[in-house]
VEXMARPA-942295 format. One record per residue (C-alpha): y, z, x; residue number from 1. Coordinates in Angstrom, 1 decimal. Each point is the difference from the previous one (the first is absolute). Layout:
N
{{Y,Z,X},NUM}
...
This chain:
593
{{-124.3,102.1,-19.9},1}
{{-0.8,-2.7,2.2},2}
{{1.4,-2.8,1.6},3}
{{-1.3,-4.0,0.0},4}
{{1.0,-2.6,0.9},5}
{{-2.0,-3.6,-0.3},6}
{{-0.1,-1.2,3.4},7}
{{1.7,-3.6,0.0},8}
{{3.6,-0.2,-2.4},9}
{{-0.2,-3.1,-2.6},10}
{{2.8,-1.4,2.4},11}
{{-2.4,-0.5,2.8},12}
{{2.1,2.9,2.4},13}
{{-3.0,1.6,2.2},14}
{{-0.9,3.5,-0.6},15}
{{0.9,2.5,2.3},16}
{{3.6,-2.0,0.5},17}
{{2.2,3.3,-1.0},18}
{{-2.7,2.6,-0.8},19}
{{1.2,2.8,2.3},20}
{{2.9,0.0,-2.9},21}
{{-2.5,-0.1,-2.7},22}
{{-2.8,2.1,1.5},23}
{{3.0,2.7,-0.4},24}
{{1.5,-0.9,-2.8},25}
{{-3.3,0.3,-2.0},26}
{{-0.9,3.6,1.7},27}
{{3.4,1.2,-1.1},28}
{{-0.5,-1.4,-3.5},29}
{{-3.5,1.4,0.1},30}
{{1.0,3.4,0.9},31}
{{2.8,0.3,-2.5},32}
{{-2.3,-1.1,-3.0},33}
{{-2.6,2.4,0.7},34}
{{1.8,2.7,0.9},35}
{{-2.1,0.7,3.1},36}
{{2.2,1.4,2.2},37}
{{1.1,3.5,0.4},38}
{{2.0,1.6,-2.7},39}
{{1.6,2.7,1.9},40}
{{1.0,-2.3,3.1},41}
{{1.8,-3.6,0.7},42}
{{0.1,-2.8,-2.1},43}
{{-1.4,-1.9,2.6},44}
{{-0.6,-3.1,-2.4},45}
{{3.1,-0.3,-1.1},46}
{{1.3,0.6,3.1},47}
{{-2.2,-2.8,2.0},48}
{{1.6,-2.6,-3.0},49}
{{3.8,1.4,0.3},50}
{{-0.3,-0.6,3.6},51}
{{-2.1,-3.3,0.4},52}
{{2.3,-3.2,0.8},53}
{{-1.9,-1.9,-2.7},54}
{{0.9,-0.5,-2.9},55}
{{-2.5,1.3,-2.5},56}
{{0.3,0.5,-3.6},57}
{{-2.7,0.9,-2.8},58}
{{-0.8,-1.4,-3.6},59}
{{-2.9,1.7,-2.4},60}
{{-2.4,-2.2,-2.2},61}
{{2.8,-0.6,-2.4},62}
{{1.7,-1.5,2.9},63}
{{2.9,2.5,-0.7},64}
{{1.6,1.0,3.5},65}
{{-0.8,3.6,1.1},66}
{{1.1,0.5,3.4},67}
{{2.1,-2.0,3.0},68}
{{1.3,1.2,3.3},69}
{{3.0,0.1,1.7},70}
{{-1.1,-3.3,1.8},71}
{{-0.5,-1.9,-3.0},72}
{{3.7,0.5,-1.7},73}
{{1.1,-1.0,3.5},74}
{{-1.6,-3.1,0.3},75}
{{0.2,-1.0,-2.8},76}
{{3.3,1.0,-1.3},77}
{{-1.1,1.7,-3.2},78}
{{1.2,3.2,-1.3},79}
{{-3.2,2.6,-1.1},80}
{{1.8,-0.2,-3.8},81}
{{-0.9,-3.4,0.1},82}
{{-3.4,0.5,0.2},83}
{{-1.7,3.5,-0.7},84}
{{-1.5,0.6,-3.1},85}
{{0.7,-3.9,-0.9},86}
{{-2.7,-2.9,-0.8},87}
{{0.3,-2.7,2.3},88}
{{0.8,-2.8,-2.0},89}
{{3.2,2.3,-0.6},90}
{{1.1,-0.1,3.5},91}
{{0.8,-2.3,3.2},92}
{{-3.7,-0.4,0.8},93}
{{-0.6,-2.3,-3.6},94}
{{-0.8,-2.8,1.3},95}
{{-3.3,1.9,1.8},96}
{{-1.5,1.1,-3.4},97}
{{-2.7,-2.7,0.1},98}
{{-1.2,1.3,3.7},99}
{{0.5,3.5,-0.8},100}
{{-2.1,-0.8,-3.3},101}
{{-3.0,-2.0,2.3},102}
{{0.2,3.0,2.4},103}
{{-1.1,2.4,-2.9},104}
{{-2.6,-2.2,-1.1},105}
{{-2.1,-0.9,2.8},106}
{{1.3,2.1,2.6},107}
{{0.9,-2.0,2.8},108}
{{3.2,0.0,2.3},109}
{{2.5,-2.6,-0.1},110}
{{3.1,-0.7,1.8},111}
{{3.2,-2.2,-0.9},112}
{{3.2,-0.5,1.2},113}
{{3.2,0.9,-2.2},114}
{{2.0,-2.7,-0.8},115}
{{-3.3,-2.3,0.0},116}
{{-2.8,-1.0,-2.9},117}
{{-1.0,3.0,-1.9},118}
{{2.2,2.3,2.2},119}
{{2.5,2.5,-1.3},120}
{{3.1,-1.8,-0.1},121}
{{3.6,1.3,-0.2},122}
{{1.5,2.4,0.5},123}
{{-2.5,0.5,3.0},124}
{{1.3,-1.7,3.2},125}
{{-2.4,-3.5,0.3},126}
{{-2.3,0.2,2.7},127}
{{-1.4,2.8,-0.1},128}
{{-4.3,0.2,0.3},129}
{{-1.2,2.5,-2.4},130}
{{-3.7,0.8,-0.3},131}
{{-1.8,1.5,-2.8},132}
{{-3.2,2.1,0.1},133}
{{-2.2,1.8,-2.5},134}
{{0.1,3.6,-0.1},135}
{{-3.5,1.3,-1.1},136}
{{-1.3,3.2,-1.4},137}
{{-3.9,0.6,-1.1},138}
{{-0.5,-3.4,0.6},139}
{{2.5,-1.6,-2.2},140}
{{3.9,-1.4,0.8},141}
{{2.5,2.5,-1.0},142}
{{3.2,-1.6,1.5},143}
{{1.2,-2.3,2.5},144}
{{1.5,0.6,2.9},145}
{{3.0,-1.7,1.3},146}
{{1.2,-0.6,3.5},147}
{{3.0,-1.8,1.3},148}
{{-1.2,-1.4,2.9},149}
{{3.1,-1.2,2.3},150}
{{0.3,-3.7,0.9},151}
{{-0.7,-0.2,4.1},152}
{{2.3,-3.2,0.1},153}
{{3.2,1.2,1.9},154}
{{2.1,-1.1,-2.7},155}
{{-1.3,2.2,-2.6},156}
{{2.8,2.5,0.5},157}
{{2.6,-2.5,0.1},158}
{{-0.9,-1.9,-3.3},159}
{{0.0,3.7,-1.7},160}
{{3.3,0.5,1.6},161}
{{1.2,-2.7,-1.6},162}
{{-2.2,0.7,-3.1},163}
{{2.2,3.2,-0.5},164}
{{3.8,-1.7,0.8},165}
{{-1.5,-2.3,-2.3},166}
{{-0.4,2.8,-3.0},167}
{{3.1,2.0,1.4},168}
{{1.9,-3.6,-0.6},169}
{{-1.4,-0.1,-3.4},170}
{{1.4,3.4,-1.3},171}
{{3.1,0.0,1.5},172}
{{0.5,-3.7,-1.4},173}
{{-1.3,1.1,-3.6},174}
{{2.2,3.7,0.3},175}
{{2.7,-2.9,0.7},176}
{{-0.6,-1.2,-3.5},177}
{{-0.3,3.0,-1.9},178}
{{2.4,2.3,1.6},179}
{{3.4,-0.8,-0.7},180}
{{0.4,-2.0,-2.9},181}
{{2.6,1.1,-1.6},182}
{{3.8,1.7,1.5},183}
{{-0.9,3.3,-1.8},184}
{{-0.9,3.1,2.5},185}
{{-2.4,1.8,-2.5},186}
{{-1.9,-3.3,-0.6},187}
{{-0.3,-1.3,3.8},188}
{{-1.3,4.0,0.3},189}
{{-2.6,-0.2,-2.6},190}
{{-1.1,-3.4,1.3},191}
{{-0.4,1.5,3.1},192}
{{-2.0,2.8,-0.8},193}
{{-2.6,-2.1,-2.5},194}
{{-0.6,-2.4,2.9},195}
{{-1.5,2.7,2.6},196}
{{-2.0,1.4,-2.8},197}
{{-2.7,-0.7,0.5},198}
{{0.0,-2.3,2.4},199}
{{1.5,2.6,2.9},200}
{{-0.5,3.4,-2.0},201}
{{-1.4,1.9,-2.8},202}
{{4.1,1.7,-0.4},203}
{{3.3,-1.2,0.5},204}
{{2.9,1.0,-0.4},205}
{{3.9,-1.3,1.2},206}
{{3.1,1.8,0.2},207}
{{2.9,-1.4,1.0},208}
{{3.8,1.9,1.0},209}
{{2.7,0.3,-2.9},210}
{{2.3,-3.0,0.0},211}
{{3.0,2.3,1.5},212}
{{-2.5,1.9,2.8},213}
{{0.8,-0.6,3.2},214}
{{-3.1,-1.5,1.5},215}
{{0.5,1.7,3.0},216}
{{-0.4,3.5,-1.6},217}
{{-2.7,-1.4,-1.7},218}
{{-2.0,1.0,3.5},219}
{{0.4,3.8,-0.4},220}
{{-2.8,1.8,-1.8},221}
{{1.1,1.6,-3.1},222}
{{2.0,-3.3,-1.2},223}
{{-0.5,-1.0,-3.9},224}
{{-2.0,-3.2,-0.5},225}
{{0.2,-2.0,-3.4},226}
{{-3.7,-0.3,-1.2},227}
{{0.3,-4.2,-0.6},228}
{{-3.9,-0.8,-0.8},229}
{{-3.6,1.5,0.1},230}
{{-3.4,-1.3,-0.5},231}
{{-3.4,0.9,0.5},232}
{{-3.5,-0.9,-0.7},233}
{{-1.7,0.6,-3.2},234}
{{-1.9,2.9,0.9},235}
{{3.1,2.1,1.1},236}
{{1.7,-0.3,-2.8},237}
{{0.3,3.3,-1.3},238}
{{0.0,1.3,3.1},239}
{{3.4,-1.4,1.2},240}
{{1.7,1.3,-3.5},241}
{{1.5,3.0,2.2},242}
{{1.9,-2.5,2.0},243}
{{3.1,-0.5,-0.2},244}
{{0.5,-3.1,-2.5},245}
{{2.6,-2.9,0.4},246}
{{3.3,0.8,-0.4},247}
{{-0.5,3.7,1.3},248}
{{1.7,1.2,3.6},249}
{{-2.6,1.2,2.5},250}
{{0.5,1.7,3.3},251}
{{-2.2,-0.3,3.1},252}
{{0.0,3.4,1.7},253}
{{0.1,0.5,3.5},254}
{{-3.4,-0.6,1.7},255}
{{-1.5,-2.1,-2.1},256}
{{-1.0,-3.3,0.6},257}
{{2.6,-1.6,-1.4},258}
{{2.9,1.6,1.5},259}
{{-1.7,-0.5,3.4},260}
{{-0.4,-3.7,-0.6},261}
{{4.1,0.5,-1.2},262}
{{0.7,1.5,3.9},263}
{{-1.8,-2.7,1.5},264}
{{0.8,-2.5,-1.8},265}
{{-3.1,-2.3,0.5},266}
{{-3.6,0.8,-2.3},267}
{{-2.0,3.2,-0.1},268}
{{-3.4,0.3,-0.6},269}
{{-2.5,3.1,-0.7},270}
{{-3.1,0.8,-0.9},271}
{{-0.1,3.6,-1.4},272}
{{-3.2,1.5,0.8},273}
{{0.5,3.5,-1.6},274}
{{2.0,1.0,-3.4},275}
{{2.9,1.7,2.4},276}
{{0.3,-3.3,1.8},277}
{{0.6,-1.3,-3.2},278}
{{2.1,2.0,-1.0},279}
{{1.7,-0.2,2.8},280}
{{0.2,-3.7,-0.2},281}
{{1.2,-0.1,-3.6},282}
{{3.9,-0.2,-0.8},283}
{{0.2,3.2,-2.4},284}
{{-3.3,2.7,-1.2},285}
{{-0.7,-2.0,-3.1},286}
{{-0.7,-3.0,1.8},287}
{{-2.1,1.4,2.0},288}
{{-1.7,1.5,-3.0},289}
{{-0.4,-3.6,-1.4},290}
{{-1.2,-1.3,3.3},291}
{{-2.8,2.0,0.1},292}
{{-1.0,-0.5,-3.6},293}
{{0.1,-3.6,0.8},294}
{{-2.2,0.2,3.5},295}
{{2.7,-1.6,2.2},296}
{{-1.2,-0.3,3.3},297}
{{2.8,-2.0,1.3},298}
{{3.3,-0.2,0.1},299}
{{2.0,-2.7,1.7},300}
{{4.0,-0.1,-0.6},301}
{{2.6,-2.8,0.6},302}
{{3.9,-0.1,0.1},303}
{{1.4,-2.7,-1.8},304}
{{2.5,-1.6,2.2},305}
{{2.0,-2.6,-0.9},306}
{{3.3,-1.6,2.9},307}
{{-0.5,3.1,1.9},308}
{{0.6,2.7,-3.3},309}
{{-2.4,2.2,-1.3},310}
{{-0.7,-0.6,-3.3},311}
{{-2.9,1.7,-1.3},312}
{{-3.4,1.0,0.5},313}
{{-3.7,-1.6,-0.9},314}
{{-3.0,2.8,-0.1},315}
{{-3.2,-1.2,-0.1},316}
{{-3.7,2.0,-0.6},317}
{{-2.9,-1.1,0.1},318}
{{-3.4,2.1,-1.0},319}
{{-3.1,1.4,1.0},320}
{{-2.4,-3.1,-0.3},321}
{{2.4,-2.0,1.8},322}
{{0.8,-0.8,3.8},323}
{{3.0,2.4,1.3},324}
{{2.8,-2.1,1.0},325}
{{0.3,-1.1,3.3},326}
{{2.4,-1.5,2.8},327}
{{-0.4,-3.8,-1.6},328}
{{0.7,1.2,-3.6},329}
{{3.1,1.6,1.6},330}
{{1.3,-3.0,1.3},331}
{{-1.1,-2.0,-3.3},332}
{{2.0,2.3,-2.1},333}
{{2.9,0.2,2.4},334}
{{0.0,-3.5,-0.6},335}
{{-0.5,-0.5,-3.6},336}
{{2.9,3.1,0.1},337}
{{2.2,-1.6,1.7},338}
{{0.1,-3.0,-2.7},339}
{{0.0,2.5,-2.6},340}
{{2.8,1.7,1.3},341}
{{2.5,-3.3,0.3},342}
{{-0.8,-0.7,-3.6},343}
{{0.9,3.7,-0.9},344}
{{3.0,-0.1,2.2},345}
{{1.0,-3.9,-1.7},346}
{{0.0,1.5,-3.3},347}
{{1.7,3.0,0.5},348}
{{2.5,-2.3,2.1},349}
{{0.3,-2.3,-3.9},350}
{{0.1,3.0,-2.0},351}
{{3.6,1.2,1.7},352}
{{1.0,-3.7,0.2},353}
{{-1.0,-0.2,-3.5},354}
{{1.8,3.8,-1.2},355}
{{3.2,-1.6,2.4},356}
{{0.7,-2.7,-2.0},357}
{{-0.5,1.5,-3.6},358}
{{2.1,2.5,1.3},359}
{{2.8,-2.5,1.0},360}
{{-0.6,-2.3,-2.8},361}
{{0.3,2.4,-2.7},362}
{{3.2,1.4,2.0},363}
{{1.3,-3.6,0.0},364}
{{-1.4,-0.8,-3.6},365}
{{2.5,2.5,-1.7},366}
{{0.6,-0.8,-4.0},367}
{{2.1,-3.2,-0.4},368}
{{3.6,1.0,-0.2},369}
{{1.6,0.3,-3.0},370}
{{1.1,-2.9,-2.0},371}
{{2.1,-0.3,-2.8},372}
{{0.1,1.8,-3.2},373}
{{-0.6,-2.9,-1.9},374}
{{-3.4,0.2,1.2},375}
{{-3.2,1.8,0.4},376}
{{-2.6,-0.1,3.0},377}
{{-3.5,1.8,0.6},378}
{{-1.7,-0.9,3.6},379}
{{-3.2,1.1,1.5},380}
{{-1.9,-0.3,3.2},381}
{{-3.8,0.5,1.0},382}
{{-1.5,-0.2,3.5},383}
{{-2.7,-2.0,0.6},384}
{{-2.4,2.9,0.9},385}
{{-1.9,0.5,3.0},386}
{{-1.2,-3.2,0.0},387}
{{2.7,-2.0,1.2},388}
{{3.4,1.3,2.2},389}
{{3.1,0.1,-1.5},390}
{{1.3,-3.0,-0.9},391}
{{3.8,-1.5,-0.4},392}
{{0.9,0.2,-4.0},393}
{{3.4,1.2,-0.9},394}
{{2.1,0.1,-2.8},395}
{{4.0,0.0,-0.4},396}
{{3.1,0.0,-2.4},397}
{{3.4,-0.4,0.8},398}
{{2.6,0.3,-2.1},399}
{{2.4,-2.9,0.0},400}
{{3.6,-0.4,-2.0},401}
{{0.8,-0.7,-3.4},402}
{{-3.0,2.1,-1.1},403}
{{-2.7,-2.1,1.3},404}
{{-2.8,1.4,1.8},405}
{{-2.8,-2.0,3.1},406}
{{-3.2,0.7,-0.5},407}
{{-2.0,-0.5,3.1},408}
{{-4.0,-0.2,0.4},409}
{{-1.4,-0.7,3.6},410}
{{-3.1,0.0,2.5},411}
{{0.0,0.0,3.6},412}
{{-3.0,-1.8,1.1},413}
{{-2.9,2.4,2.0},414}
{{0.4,3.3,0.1},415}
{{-0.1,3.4,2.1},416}
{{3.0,1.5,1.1},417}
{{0.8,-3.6,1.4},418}
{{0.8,-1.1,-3.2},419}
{{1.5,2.9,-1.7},420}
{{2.7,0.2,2.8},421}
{{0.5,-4.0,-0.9},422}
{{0.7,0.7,-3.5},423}
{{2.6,2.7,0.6},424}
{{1.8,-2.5,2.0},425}
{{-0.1,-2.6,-3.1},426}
{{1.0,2.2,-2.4},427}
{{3.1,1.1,2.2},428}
{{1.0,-3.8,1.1},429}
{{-1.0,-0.8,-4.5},430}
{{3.2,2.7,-0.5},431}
{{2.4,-1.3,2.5},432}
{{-0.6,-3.5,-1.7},433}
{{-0.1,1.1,-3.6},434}
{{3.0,1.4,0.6},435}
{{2.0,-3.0,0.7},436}
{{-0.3,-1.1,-4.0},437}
{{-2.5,-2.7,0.9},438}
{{-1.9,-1.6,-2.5},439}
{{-4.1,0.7,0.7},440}
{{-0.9,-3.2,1.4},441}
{{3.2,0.1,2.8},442}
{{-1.0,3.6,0.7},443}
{{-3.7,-1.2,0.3},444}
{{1.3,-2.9,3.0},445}
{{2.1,2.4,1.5},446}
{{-3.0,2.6,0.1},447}
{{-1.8,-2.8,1.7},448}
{{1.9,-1.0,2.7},449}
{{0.2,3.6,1.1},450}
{{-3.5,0.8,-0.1},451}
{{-0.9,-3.7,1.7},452}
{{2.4,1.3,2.7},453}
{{-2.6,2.3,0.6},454}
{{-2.9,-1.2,1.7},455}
{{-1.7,3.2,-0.2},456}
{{0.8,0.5,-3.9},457}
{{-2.7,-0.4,-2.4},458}
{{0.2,-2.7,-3.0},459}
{{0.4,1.8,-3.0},460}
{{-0.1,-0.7,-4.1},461}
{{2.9,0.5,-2.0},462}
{{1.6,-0.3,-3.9},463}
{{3.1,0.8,-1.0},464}
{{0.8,0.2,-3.3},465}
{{3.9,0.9,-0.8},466}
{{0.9,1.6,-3.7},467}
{{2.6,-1.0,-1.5},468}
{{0.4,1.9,-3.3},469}
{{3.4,-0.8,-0.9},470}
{{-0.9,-3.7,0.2},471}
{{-3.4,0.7,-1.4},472}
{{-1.9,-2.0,2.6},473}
{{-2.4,1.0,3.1},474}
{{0.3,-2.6,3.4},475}
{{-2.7,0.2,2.1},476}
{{-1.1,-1.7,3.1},477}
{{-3.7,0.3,2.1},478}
{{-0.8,-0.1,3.7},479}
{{-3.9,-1.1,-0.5},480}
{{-0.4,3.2,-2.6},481}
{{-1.4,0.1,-2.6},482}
{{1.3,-0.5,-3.7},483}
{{1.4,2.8,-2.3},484}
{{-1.1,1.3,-3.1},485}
{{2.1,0.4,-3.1},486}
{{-1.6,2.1,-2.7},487}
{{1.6,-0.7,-3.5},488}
{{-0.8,1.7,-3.7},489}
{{-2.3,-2.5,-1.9},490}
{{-0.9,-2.2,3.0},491}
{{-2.2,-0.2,2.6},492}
{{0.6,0.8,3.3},493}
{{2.2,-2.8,1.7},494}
{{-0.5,-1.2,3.7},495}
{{3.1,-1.5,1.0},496}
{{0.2,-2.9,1.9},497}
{{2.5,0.3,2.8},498}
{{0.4,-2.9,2.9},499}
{{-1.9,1.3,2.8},500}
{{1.4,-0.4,3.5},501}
{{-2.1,1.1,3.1},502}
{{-0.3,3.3,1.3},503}
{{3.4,1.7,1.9},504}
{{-0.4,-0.4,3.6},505}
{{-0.7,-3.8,0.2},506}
{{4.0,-1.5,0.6},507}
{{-1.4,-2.7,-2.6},508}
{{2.3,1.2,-2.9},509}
{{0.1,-2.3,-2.7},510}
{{0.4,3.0,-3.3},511}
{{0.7,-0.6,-3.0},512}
{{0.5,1.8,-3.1},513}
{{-0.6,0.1,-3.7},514}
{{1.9,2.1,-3.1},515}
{{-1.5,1.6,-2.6},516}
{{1.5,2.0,-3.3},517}
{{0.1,3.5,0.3},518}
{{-0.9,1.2,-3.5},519}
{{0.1,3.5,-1.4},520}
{{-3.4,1.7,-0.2},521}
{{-1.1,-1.9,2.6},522}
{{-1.8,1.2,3.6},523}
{{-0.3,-1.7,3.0},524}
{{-2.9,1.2,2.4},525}
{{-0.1,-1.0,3.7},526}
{{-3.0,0.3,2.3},527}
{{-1.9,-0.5,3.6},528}
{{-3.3,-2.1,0.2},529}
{{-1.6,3.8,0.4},530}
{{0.6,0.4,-4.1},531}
{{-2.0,-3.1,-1.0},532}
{{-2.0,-1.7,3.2},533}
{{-3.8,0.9,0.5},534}
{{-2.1,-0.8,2.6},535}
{{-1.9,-3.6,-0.6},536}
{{1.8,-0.8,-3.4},537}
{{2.3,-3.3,-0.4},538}
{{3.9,1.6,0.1},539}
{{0.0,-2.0,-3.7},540}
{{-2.4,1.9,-1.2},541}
{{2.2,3.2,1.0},542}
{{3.0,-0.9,-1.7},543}
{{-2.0,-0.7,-3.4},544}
{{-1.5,3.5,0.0},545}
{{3.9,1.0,0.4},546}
{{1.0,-2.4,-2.8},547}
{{-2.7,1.1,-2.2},548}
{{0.8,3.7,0.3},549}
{{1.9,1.3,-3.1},550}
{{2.6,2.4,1.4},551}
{{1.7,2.6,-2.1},552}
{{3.6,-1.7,-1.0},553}
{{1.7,3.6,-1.0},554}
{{0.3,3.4,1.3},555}
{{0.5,1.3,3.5},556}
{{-0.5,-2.7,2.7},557}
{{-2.4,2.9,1.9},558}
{{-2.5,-0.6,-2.4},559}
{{0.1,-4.3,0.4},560}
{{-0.4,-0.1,3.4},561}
{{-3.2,3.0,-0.4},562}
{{-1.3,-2.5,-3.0},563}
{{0.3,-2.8,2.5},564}
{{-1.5,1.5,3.3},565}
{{-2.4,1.1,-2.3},566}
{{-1.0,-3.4,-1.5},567}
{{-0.2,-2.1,3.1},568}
{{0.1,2.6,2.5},569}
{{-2.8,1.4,1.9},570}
{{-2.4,2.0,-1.5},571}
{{0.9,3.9,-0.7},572}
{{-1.2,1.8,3.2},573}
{{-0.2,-3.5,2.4},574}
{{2.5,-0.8,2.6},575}
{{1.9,-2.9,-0.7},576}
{{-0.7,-2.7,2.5},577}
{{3.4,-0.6,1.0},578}
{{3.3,1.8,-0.8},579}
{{1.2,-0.2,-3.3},580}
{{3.8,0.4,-0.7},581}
{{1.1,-0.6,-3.6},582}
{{3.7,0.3,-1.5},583}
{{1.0,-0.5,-3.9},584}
{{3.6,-0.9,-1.5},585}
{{1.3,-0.1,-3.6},586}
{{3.2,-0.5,-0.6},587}
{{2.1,3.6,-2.3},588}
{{0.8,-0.4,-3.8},589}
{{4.1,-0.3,0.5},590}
{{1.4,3.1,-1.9},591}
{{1.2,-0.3,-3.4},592}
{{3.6,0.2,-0.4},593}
């Protein structure tokens, strides 16, 4: 195989400009496609290319890309994978196709500049001269040769400087969108792991410390790791199968990499050159069996970090076909770590917030307390989900003199623990009142004031709604909440309309209150916003779907409020988007004498 080149490049550069680089270049090239050196000694070819501080890379007559030195993926910032094997309208070097085309057909050099007119464009760093030359064989063009010719204007190296900060800055602002979306430590994980694949790795995979694990145990080899998320490219597929899979415990033995990057504390890299250096790398013997099945040639492992606690571990591996991982990607990943590790640490950090105040809500949330014979009650309560903290909806009777019984039906506005610490309050300074023998709308101004008093109390709904069986006759007054509903054999369901003052908390007062007959066979039904509010539809709109639900007006009052959480409720197996409390009344038969 020979080498020619065509004198003068269409650009006008003079011939002879950088031909010590191609003069070797082409006797490498030469000498590895005809095979003319010795068999049983050095590769000196390849040797002369791995060495040579050009960059030089090879594409055949199908302009598919067959060969590239170290140089090349240095100056150019591209990873082998990227190119090897590929056409190149497939890759960075695109917008060359039409030279690369007119250098196959009438075999003459040419030379552009990246970033320019018919240059490759991004990702290689602008400003880059790149020449291409016809590689020749028995008098015909079998390839082209391409050389990456650097710039001689002193400010080469500092515009690729900032070409890289400039694509650092990129992914580190786009892991910023993608990593982290949502408060849930399994999701942030798997985001996590499907944005270095593949743009940092063929295989990763993220465990993080148990919730209860002290973090700094968590530094001592032989510690158990919660397997959070793993991905990997295509091709590995079934390789990885032998992993162990989310939701499984792992342990990273002593030696490995990643229990040396746990002692440190900072990023290790390697770059096992033998099977016992990879197994020695590897965490347990049947990763290191699926390491080799998978041709990892590098390893590189972070600690997650987050306010000075360890909280997990990211494991990246990259391939043969691929650069090995270097001091930069360290410092990349350490980075994009680091981020990944605060929105780990934030969820974890909501997911006990979150547990805390179920946990105290449902402690303060205890079934109402017991009423009077003379009447029946049913009550529910359903979280909002992981979607949305804990909010403020509570529930209450208290039984009152002369066998009449106060209903109560409230929601603390925001939520978290915040607001679940609010409502306990309420509900405690609701008794005190109710216990004076007030009617509702005086124990509504009297709630007021106290919680106005308050400048750090939340505003909060409220109905009362007072039975009164021996009169036959429900009283009910409402701090901004909204209006019962009384289910009745033969008729529809009934929205009642109750004067509305504002919420509890504003020292406005002005409560009124309206009676109603208490009927036999009757049920009255109270409810937070949670039961009947969706997202983006008219609060009108809500209430209809209520009044046009036909609720079951006999039997136990368990299965009412399931027909009506059913009905306008979320869907089965969706969490409700905000907490749903719900409690039914119907007034006892009196016994026949």
């Amino acid at each position: 195989m020979q080498f020619r080149h065509g004198g003068t490049g269409e650009g006008g550069t003079p011939a002879g400009a950088d031909d010590s680089a191609l003069a070797a270049a082409a006797a490498a090239l030469a000498g590895r496609g005809t095979g003319t050196t010795d068999s049983d000694g050095p590769d000196l070819p390849g040797e002369l290319l791995a060495v040579l501080p050009t960059g030089v890379a090879l594409l055949d007559a199908e302009l598919r890309w067959l060969y590239l030195n170290a140089a090349f993926t240095t100056v150019t910032g591209l990873r082998r994978a990227d190119l090897l094997g590929r056409p190149a309208e497939a890759t960075a070097f695109a917008g060359a196709l039409g030279t690369l085309r007119r250098v196959l057909a009438d075999g003459r050099d040419r030379e552009h500049t990246t970033g320019g007119p018919d240059g490759p464009g991004a990702p290689v760093p602008p400003g880059l001269r790149v020449r291409y030359r016809p590689l020749t064989a028995d008098g015909r063009v079998t390839g082209v040769v391409v050389v990456v010719l650097d710039d001689p204007d002193p400010a080469q190296e500092l515009r690729r400087e900032l070409a890289r900060a400039r694509t650092r800055l990129a992914l580190l602002e786009a892991a910023a969108e993608r990593i982290g979306t949502t408060l849930d430590v399994d999701t942030t994980c798997a985001e996590l792991a499907a944005f270095a694949v593949p743009r940092l790795a063929e295989l990763a995979t993220v465990d993080v410390l148990p919730p209860d694990a002290d973090a700094r145990s968590g530094r001592t080899p032989g510690r158990r790791f919660h397997r959070a998320a793993l991905d990997c490219a295509d091709a590995l597929r079934t390789a990885v199968d032998r992993l162990p899979r989310p939701g499984e415990s792992v342990r990273h033995r002593e030696g490995s990499v990643a229990a040396r990057a746990l002692a440190a504390g900072v990023a290790v890299l390697v770059a096992p050159r033998t099977a016992e250096e990879l197994a020695e790398a590897a965490p347990d013997q049947a990763s290191a069996a699926v390491y080799r099945a998978a041709g990892v040639v590098s390893l590189l492992v972070v600690p997650l970090t987050a306010r000075g606690r360890l909280v997990g571990l990211l494991t990246l591996a990259r391939t043969a076909g691929s650069p090995g991982y270097g001091p930069d990607d360290a410092v990349l990943v350490g980075d994009l770590a680091a981020r990944a590790a605060t929105g780990i640490d934030n969820a974890r950090r909501y997911s006990r917030s979150q547990g805390i105040a179920l946990d105290l809500q449902r402690a303060l949330l205890s079934e109402p307390g017991h009423p009077h014979q003379n009447l029946e009650l049913a009550s529910r309560y359903r979280p909002s989900g992981s979607s949305s903290v804990v909010g403020g909806d509570w529930y209450e009777t208290v039984r009152l003199p002369f066998g009449r019984t106060l209903l109560v039906m409230g929601d603390v506005m925001g939520h978290g623990v915040e607001a679940a610490v609010d409502m306990s309050s309420y509900r405690a300074t609701l008794r005190d009142v109710a216990g004076t023998d007030l009617p509702p709308h005086r124990i509504l101004r009297q709630l007021d004031a106290v919680i106005a008093a308050n400048e750090s109390a939340r505003p909060a709904t409220c109905l009362l709604a007072l039975a009164d069986p021996g009169r036959g006759r429900w009283t009910f007054s409402s701090a901004g909440h909204l209006p019962p509903a009384l289910i009745a054999p033969g008729r529809p369901t009934e929205l009642l309309r109750i004067p509305t003052g504002p919420p509890l908390g504003t020292g406005l007062g002005g409560y009124q209150q309206a009676v109603r007959d208490l009927l036999p066979g009757e049920t009255l039904l109270l409810y937070t916003d949670g039961l009947v509010e969706r997202r983006g539809e008219d609060i009108d709109a809500s209430l209809a779907r209520l009044a046009a639900l036909r609720l079951p007006t006999a039997g136990p009052l368990d299965e009412l409020l399931d027909a009506a959480l059913r009905g306008v409720g979320p869907a089965p197996g969706r969490p409700a988007e905000d907490d749903i409390a719900v409690l039914a009344a119907r007034p006892r038969p009196r016994p026949q004498a």
